[in-house]
Structures are given as C-alpha cells and as structure tokens.
Steps between C-alpha positions, in 0.01 A plus 500: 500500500743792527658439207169538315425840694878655424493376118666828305530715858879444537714737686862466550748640744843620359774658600890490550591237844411607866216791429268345648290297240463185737397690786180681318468193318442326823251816671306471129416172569498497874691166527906443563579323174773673371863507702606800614875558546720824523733294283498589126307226235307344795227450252541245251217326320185691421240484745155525459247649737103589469461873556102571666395841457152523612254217313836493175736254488884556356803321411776621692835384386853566713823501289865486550706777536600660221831434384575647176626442148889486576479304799278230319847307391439213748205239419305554813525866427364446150192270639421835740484767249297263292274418751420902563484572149230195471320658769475843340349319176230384668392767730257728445634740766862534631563607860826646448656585854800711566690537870518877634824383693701370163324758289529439087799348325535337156357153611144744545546627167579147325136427650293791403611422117449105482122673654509738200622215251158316559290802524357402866337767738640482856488697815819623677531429833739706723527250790664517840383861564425447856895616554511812529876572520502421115265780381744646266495175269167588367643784293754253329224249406213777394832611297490164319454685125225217459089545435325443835156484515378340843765540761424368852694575793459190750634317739391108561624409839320851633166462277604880340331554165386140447109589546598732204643254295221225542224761377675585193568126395166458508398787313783432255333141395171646506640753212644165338185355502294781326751536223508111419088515461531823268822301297251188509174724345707617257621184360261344261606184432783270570587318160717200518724448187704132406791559289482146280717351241783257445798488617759777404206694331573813639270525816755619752611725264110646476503536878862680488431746163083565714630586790849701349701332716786234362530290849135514579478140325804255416565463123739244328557358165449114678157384496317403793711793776146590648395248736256620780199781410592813560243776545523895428252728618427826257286814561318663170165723486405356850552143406737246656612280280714170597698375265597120556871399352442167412724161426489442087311154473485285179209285440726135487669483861771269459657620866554414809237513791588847590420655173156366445409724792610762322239425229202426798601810638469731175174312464401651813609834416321519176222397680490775767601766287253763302776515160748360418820611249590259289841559367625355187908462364393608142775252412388221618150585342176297525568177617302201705642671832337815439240398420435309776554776679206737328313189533543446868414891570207515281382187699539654812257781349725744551576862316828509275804738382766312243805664481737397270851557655816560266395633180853710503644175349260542213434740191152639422482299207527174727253659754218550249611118362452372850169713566314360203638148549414458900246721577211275357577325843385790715176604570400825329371637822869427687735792551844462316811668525871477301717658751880480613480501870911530550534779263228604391270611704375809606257704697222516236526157479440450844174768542375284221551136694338685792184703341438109373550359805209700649264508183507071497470511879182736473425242191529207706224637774213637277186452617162552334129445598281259348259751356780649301680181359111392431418859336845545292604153421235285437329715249880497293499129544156389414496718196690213301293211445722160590373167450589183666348166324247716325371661812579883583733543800398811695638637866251578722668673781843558591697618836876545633590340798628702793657262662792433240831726505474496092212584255267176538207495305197268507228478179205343561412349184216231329786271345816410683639234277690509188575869489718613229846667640504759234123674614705476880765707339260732359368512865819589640571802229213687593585459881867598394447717268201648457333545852708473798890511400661158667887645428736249627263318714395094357122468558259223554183419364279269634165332340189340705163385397338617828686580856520195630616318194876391457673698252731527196793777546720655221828628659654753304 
C-alpha cells in the first residue's frame, strides 16, 4: 500500500558520517529504525522509511556515511559509495545534512558535486544547531563557494526547524507535480519505433550514429553481438519516440532453444510498435531473409522505413544498378533510403528520418467521416464501369473503421466474388494517391455484400 502512495516521492538523506542523518531519519518517521552511534560509519545498508506529511506519503531513505573517493580502496568501502550514489539516482529530492560542530571539509564538497553530476535539487540542512557554543561554524559552511537555495537550520533531537522543513517538502512535490502535468500536455504523442533487420545489418550502429553517441549501442563486425532489446527514449517537436534495438532474426532458425526466442520476441516487438526501420546490408541485397522480413512487418500492418546500410562500399554506378534491379520488390508507397550510418551520416539526414517519422505516424491515425469517404470517393470509384460475369459491380457505401490502429476500410458492394485484383489496385491509387495521401502506412480494404455478411479483404 505504501509503496503505491510513495511511487516517484523519494527523498534521501546524505551526508559525510556522524551529522546526524539517522537521528532525523528516525524523528521523520517517528520510529527507532536506524542505529544511532557516536562512532563513525554506524550506518551501513540503506534504510528505508515512509515519511507522512499531512494526508502525502514519502520515501525516506537513510544512507551510510559518506566516505569518499580515496578512501573507497577497500571492497566494503566501494559497496558504500555505490550504494549512496544509487540512492542519489533515484531520488527526486536530496536531504543533504551538514554538522555545525565539524563544519565543511572536502568529504562535503565530494558530495555537493556527485549532486551536481546528476542534476538533482536538494535542500541543505545545517543540523545540530541546538549547540550553541559552535555558532561561529556557520560562517565556514555559508562560506562553502557553492549555490544554496533552501538552507534550513535544525536540530532533530530538539524539534528546531523541522516544522519548517516538513512544509517545504510538501510544497516542493506539489511544484513537481504541476510541472510533470504541463511536460505531459505538451507531449503529443509517444511513438514507439523497432529497429529490424538481420544480423550485422547495421542496427546498433543506427542507434549509436541517432543518438551521436559511439557507446550508446554495442557494435562489432561478428554477427549476432545484440542479444536482449534494448530501448532508447528520444524527444523531437513534442514527441517521444522509443526506439527498440532489436536481435537480427533470419527467417530459417536452425538454433538452439534460446535463439528462437529471439525471433518470438521480435515478433512481439513488431507487433507493438507504430514503425518499424528496416535496415538493409546493401551487400547482401534482396534475398529470402529480407524478405521475410518486409513480409512479416507488412503482415503485422505496420508503417515502414528501409534503410539500406553501407552504400560507402559501393560506386553510384552500382547504386543506380541495384535501385533498378531491387526496387520492383518494394512498395511504391514505402520510404527508402541509401545511407552509410558509420560514416556517413549527418544531421540533415537525421531531420529527414525524423520529419518522416511523424508524417507516417500522423499517416497511420487518419480518420475520416463517412459522409466524406461517401461524398469524395465513391463518386471517383463508381465513375468506371467494372463488370463481373456480365453484371456491373457498383459500391454502395463505404466507411473506415475506428477501431483499427491503421487505415481499414470497408465497401459495401452488390458482388463480392471474383473481383479482379487490378480494379483493387486502382482502388488503392486513388486512396494513395489521389484523395487522402497513405505515405508509408500499408492499408486494408475490406468488401461486404451487406453488414452482416462475411467478407473478402485485400491486404495491401
């Protein structure tokens, strides 16, 4: 139950050993679970506590006493450090709590820029203040050469400043909150993206050249060196996009056990994703594998980029040879690209890739009323007189379905059987083309005698 309330409200105390941490850790919380000890590095493991400010609910967490980076040589040492830089991860506010006695020293300063490092707000907590014979402390710390913002003067065995400190952590989440629902409004859409292809076709190398970093994904010449699905979230023109780092998969598995799961698990992917890239090794060209692979998306109904990696390896000459030999296998409505994603490619490339990205997603969701598929296509359609077995085939209504993710359209029609694939095709051009614009998106097309009638589909 609490773990539900506290979800993303995590606050963490820090601070070098013996400042007092598990003593307001224990007031916060208003139980003895922590130790408390005069002796240094009394605090070992994280604990975790549930902070109540009036009707909220927090995540307190207690760490060890900070020891810092050049006393980290021993292992247990090592575990500490990690365990308070986990801590300050995952917080969304850092309690960062000083001792008026010891004053500041380099262990204080260590902290304040692993806090910086990982851009995290915090509050700084001047404990111990109840002593009054150490007054003169207080110009040492406010002469720390650091930017403050909240500092607190408290003391948590004498209830001094802690009412303070409550109030603000409140208000502080409260601000959290109201910036997360404008980030959310802003946000149109949240587009999920599967990065598909063979093995050793260049898809980690997409991911690394995208996001200009070289270690984002790991590349090598051996096929098969992504195993799991990775994911990499990307912010453009108030759209998330997800891009999904996926396994290469052939379409004969002659593996073991484990890597047909890689293969059900791309499946899946492809399944829940809104496009997917395929990437191509323009040496390897056009065979049964990819293929397979075009196949399996356009199944799926799902929108589709081809890229075709490495064409540094190859002159124009041989591009243009290749174009006019393999691209009778694509679609005329698919996006294609002849890229080099190690060398190759560049910032224009990748405004391109993403203005796409959002003009097939856009595709993908068109919607349009009954009356106007009725008023603009039917009067196109019917206009050229088809017959089937001497009698006239004619549509009598037709309507998209709102329920599908993809453009699904149904035709009502007087004949059902027999109808020639070509007068489909002609169908499909003047959705493409002429009316409504289907870019990178496969349609479907549906035909019924009456509602209730089974039907004949055309996937395209």
């Amino acid at each position: 139950m609490f773990l539900l309330k506290t979800m993303n409200k995590i606050i963490t105390l820090i601070g070098k050993s013996n400042v007092g941490k598990s003593t307001l850790f224990n007031f916060l919380i208003r139980k003895k679970q922590s130790l408390i000890n005069k002796d240094y590095n009394t605090t070992r493991n994280r604990n975790h506590g549930i902070l109540k400010i009036k009707d909220k609910y927090y995540d307190l967490i207690d760490t060890a006493g900070y020891i810092g980076k050049n006393l980290n040589k021993n292992n247990i040492n090592k575990i500490l450090t990690n365990q308070i830089i986990l801590s300050i991860k995952e917080s969304n506010l850092i309690l960062f709590c000083v001792d008026i006695i010891d004053g500041i020293n380099y262990l204080d300063k260590e902290l304040f820029l692993i806090i910086k490092k990982y851009n995290k707000n915090f509050f700084y907590l001047i404990n111990k203040i109840d002593i009054k014979t150490k007054y003169n402390n207080i110009y040492k710390i406010l002469n720390f050469n650091i930017d403050i913002k909240k500092i607190y003067y408290i003391s948590s065995t004498h209830n001094i400043g802690v009412n303070k400190l409550l109030k603000d952590i409140n208000f502080f989440f409260k601000k959290e909150k109201r910036k997360k629902k404008q980030k959310q409004k802003n946000i149109k859409r949240h587009i999920n993206i599967s990065i598909i292809g063979l093995p050793n076709s260049g898809k980690s190398t997409f991911i690394n050249s995208f996001f200009l970093e070289k270690n984002k994904s790991i590349v090598s010449d051996k096929a098969g060196t992504t195993i799991d699905t990775l994911y990499f979230k990307y912010i453009y023109k108030n759209y998330i996009y997800t891009f999904i780092d996926t396994p290469g998969i052939k379409k004969n598995f002659k593996y073991k056990k484990e890597k047909k799961i890689y293969l059900l698990n791309t499946k899946r992917i492809i399944k829940e994703s809104d496009i997917c890239l395929l990437i191509i090794d323009i040496l390897e060209k056009f065979n049964k594998n990819t293929l397979y692979i075009k196949d399996l998306i356009i199944k799926y109904k799902k929108a589709i980029i081809i890229i075709f990696n490495k064409c540094d390896l190859l002159n124009k000459k041989k591009i243009n040879l290749f174009k006019n030999k393999y691209l009778i296998y694509i679609n005329k409505y698919i996006p294609v690209f002849f890229l080099s994603l190690k060398y190759t490619f560049n910032k224009t490339q990748k405004k391109k890739i993403n203005k796409l990205i959002n003009l097939i997603y856009f595709n993908r969701n068109k919607k349009f009323s009954t009356s106007f598929l009725n008023n603009k296509l039917l009067l196109k359609i019917n206009n050229k007189n088809f017959k089937i077995k001497n009698r006239i085939f004619k549509i009598k209504f037709c309507y998209q379905s709102k329920n599908k993710k993809f453009p699904y359209f149904i035709f009502i029609t007087n004949l059902v059987k027999n109808i020639n694939l070509n007068y489909i095709k002609y169908i499909e051009s003047l959705i493409r083309k002429h009316i409504f614009y289907f870019y990178g998106v496969p349609i479907e097309l549906i035909f019924k005698k009456n509602y209730n009638a089974k039907y004949i589909f055309y996937k395209k």
